[in-house]
C-alpha positions as CSV (number, residue, x, y, z in Angstrom):
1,X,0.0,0.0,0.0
2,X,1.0,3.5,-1.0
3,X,-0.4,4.8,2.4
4,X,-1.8,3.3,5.4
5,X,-5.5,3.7,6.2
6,X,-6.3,6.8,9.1
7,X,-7.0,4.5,11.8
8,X,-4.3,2.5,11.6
9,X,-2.2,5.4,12.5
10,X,-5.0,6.3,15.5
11,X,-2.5,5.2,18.7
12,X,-3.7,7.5,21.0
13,X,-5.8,7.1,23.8
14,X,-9.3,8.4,23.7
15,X,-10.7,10.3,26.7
16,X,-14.3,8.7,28.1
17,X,-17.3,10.8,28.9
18,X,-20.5,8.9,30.6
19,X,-23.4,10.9,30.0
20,X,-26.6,10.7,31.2
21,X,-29.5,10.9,28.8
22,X,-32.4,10.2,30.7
23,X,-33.2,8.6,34.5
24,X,-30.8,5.5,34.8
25,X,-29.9,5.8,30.7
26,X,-26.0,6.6,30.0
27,X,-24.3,6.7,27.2
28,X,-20.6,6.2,27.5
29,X,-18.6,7.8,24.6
30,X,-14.5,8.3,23.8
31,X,-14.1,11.0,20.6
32,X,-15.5,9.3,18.5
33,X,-14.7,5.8,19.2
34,X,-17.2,3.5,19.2
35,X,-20.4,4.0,22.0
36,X,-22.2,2.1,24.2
37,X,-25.2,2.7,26.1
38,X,-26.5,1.8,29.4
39,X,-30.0,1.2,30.9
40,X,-30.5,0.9,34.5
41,X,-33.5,-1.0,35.9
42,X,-35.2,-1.9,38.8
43,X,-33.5,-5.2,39.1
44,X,-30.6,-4.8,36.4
45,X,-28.9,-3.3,33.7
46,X,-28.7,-3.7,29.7
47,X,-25.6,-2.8,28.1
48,X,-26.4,-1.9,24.3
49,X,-22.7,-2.1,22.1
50,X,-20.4,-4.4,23.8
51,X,-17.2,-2.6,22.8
52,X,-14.1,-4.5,20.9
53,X,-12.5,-6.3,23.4
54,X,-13.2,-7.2,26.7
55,X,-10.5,-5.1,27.7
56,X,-12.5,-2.0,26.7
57,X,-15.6,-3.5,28.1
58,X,-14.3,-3.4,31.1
59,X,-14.2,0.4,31.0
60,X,-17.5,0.1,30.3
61,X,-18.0,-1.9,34.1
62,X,-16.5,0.9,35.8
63,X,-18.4,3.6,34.5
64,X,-21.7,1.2,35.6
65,X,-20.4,0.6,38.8
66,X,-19.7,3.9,39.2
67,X,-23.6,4.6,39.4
68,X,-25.1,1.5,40.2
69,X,-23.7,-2.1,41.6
70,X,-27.0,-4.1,39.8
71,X,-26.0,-6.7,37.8
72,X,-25.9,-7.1,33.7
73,X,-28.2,-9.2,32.5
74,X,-28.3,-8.4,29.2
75,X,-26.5,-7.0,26.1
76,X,-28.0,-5.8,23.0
77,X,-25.9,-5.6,19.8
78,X,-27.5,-3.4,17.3
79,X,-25.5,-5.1,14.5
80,X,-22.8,-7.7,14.0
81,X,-19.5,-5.5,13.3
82,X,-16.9,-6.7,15.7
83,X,-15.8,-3.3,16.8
84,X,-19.7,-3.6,18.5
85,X,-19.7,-7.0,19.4
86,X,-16.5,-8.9,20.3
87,X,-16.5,-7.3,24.0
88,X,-19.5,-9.0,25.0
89,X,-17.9,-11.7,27.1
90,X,-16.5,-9.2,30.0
91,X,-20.1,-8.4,30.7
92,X,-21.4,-11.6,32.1
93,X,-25.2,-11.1,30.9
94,X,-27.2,-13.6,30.5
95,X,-28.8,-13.1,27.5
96,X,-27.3,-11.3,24.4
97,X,-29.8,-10.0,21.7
98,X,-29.5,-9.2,18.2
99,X,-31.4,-9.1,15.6
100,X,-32.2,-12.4,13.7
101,X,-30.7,-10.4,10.4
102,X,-27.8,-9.4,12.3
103,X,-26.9,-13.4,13.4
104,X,-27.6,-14.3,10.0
105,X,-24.4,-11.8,9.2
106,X,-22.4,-12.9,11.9
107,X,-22.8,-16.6,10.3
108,X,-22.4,-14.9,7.0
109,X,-19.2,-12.6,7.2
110,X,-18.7,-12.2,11.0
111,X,-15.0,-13.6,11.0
112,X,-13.8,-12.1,7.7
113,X,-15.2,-8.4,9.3
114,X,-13.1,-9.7,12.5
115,X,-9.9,-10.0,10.7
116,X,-11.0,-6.5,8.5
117,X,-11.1,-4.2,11.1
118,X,-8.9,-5.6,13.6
119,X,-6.4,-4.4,10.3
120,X,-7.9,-1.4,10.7
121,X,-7.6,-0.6,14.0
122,X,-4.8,-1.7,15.8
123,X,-5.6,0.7,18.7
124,X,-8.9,-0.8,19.7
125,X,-8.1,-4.7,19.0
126,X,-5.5,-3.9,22.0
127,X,-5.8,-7.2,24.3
128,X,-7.6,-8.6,21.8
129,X,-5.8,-12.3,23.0
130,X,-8.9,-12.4,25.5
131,X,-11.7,-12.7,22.7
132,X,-12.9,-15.8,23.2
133,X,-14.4,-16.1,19.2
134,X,-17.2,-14.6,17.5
135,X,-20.1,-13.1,19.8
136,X,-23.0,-15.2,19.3
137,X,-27.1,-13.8,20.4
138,X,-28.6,-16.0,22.9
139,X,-32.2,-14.9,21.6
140,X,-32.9,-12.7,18.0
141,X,-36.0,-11.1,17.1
142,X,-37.0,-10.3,13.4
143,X,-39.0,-7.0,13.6
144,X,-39.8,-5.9,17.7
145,X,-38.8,-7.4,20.9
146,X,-40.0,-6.2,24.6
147,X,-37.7,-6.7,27.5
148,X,-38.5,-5.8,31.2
149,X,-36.4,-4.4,33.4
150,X,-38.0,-5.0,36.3
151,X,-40.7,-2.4,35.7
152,X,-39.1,-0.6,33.3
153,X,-39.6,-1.7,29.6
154,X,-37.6,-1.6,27.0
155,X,-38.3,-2.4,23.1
156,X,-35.7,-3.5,20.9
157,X,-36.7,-2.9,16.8
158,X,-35.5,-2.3,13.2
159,X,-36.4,0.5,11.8
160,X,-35.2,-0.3,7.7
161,X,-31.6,-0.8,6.7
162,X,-28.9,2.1,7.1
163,X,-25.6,1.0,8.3
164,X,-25.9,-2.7,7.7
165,X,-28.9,-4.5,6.6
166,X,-29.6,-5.8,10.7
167,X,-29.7,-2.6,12.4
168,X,-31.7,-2.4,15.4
169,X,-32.6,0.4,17.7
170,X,-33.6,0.3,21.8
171,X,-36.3,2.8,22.7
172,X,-37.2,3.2,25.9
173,X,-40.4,5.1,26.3
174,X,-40.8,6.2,30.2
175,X,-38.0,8.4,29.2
176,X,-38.6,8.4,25.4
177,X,-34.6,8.1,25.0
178,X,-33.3,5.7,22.2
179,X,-29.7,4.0,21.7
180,X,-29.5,4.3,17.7
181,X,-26.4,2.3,17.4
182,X,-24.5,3.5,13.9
183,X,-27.8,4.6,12.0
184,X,-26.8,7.8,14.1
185,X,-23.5,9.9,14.5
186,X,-22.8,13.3,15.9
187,X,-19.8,15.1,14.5
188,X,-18.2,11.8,13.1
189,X,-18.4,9.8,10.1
190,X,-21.0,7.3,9.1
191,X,-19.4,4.2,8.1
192,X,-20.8,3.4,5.0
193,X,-19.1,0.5,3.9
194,X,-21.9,-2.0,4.6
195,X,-24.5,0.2,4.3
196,X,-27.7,1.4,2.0
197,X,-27.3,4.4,1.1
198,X,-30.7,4.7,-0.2
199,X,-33.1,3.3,2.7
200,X,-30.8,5.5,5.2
201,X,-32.6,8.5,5.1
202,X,-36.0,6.6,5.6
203,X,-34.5,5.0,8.7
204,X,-33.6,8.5,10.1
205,X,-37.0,9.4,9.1
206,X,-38.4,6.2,11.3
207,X,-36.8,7.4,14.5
208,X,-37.4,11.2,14.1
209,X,-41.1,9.7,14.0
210,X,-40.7,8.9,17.4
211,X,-39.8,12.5,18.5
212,X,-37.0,11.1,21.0
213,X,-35.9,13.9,23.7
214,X,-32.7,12.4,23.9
215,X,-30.0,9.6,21.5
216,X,-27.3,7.9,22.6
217,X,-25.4,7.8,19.0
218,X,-23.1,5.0,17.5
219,X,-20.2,7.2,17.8
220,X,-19.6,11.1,19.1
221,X,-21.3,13.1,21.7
222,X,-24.5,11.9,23.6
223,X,-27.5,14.1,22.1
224,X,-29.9,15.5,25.0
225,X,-32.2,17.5,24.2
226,X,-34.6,17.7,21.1
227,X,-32.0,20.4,19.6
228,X,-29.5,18.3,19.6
229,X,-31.1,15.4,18.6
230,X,-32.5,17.0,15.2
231,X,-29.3,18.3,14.4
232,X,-27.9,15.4,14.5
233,X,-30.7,13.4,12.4
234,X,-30.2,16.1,9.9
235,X,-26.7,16.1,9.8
236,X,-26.8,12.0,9.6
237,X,-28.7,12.5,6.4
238,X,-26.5,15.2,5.1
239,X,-23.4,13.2,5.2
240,X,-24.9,10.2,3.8
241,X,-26.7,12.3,1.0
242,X,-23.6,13.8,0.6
243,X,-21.3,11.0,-0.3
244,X,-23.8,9.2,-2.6
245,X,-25.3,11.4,-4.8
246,X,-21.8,12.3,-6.4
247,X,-21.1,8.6,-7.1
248,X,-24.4,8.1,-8.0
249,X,-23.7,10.9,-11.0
250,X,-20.2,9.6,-11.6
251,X,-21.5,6.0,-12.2
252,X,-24.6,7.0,-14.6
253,X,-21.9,8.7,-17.3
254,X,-19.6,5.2,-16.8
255,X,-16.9,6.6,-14.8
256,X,-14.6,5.1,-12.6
257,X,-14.1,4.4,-9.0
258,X,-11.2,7.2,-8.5
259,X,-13.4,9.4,-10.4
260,X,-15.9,8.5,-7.8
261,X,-13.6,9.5,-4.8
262,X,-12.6,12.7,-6.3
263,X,-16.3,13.7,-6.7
264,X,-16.9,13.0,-3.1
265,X,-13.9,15.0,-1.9
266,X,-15.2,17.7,-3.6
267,X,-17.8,17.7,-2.1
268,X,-17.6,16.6,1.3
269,X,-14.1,17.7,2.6
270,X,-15.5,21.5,3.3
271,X,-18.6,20.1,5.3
272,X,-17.1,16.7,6.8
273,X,-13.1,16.7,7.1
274,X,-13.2,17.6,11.0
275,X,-15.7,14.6,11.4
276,X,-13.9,11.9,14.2
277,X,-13.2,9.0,11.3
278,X,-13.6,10.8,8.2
279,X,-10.9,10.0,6.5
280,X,-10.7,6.1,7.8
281,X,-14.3,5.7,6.7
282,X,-13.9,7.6,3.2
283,X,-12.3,4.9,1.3
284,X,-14.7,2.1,2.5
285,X,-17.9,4.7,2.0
286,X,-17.1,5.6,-2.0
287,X,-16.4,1.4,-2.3
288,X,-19.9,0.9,-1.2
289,X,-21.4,4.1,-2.7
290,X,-19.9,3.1,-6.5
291,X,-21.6,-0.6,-5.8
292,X,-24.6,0.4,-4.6
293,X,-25.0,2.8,-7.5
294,X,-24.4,0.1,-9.7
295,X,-27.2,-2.3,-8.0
296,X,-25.4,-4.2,-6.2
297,X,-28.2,-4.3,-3.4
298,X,-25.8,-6.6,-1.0
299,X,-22.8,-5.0,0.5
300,X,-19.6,-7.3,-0.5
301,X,-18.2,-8.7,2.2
302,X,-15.0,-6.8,3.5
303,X,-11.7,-8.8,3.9
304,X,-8.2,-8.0,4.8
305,X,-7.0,-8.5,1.9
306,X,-10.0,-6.4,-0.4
307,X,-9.5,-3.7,1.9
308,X,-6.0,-3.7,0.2
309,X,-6.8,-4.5,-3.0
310,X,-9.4,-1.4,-2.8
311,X,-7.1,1.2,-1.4
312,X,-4.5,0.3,-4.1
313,X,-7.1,1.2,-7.0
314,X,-7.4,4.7,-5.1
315,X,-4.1,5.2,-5.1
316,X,-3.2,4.4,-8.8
């Protein structure tokens, strides 16, 4: 490779926020590293992203025990990308949830993502020796899914495709907060690279439907506050409008993947180069974008050695 991807020259140390977002609702964040949400109970506590490696789950179990000593019994994992997932084991939980799209992608290109981004990001796959293997759901759902907390409820749904084709979202309604996983970002990059650009902005429209006063995002700040939470819907939809519609053009007159990264430079450096991740997530997002646009409805499964093979042709 010419040049190494951004994140695999990310080494430093992110610094963690927990943020509350509604009563017992946290969302613990690191600048733009991947999320993860908590929901307190009456008798327990959910965990919704699980983090990369137990390692970093663990930072996770301080920031719960720092306002609560229930125990986890459960984990949701809005999709299957191991970034999200491949923490799970620190928790302890019982029961692990997923969508029943999302196992069907674990089965499908769960260990090929694995070795992907643990290329990609050397920083967060540190004491990665403790992953047991792939993070498997102990129950899946295929549309809705109520858990009880105790007294408190708690749905888990899909809303449409966005950032994978198994996104799901967990609403809680006595506070009307939701966790959004990736079909949400504030101030950082959407990864596209397994994504729909097309259904996306329906998705967004889905939760904005449910007038939510606060979101814990997939990645950046926690949004509280209906302010904050439309801006960030909006700004979602901007960045994914953004980097389609030019490939979209460039592939209607026959032109060529590089053409199709220049054309989304153009026109999303000014709006989008201070995003957390931008520049990691640009390669990956045109990939997608120039496939999508030429109907390939089903993302192509990322591998080590496509990642390669992809950055090479934008290099040339």
């Amino acid at each position: 490779m010419a040049k190494k991807f951004a994140s695999q020259g990310d080494l430093e140390e992110k610094t963690i926020s927990f943020t509350q977002v509604g009563d017992g609702l946290y969302a613990f964040t690191a600048e733009g590293d991947p999320n993860t949400g908590v929901i307190i109970g009456d008798e327990s506590v959910m965990i919704v992203e699980a983090q990369a490696t137990p390692r970093l789950a663990r930072k996770v179990i301080e920031c719960v025990r720092s306002v609560t000593d229930k125990p986890i019994s459960h984990v949701v994992l809005t999709h299957y990308h191991a970034v999200r997932v491949l923490g799970a084991s620190a928790y302890g939980a019982g029961e692990i949830i997923m969508s029943e799209k999302a196992r069907s992608m674990v089965a499908e290109r769960g260990k090929e993502d694995w070795d992907s981004e643990f290329g990609r990001f050397p920083r967060l796959f540190v004491g990665h020796e403790e992953i047991p293997g792939l993070t498997w759901p102990t129950t899946t759902f295929s549309d809705k899914m109520t858990v009880y907390l105790g007294k408190r409820r708690v749905d888990i749904m899909t809303m449409g495709r966005a950032h994978t084709a198994g996104d799901a979202v967990v609403w809680v309604p006595d506070q009307e907060v939701m966790f959004t996983g990736d079909i949400v970002e504030y101030h950082s990059a959407c990864y596209c690279g397994d994504g729909h650009y097309q259904d996306w902005p329906q998705t967004l429209a889905n939760i904005a439907a449910y007038n939510p006063k606060s979101i814990a995002p997939g990645r950046g700040d926690a949004l509280v506050g209906e302010e904050m939470v439309n801006k960030a819907l909006a700004s979602t939809a901007d960045f994914v409008k953004s980097t389609y519609d030019p490939v979209a053009r460039i592939v209607a007159r026959g032109g060529s993947l590089k053409e199709a990264w220049d054309a989304v430079r153009a026109e999303c450096d000014t709006k989008f180069s201070d995003y957390a991740i931008y520049e990691h997530c640009l390669p990956f997002n045109v990939a997608r974008a120039y496939d999508e646009a030429r109907g390939i409805d089903t993302p192509r499964i990322w591998t080590a050695e496509r990642d390669i093979e992809m950055w090479n042709d934008l290099q040339s």
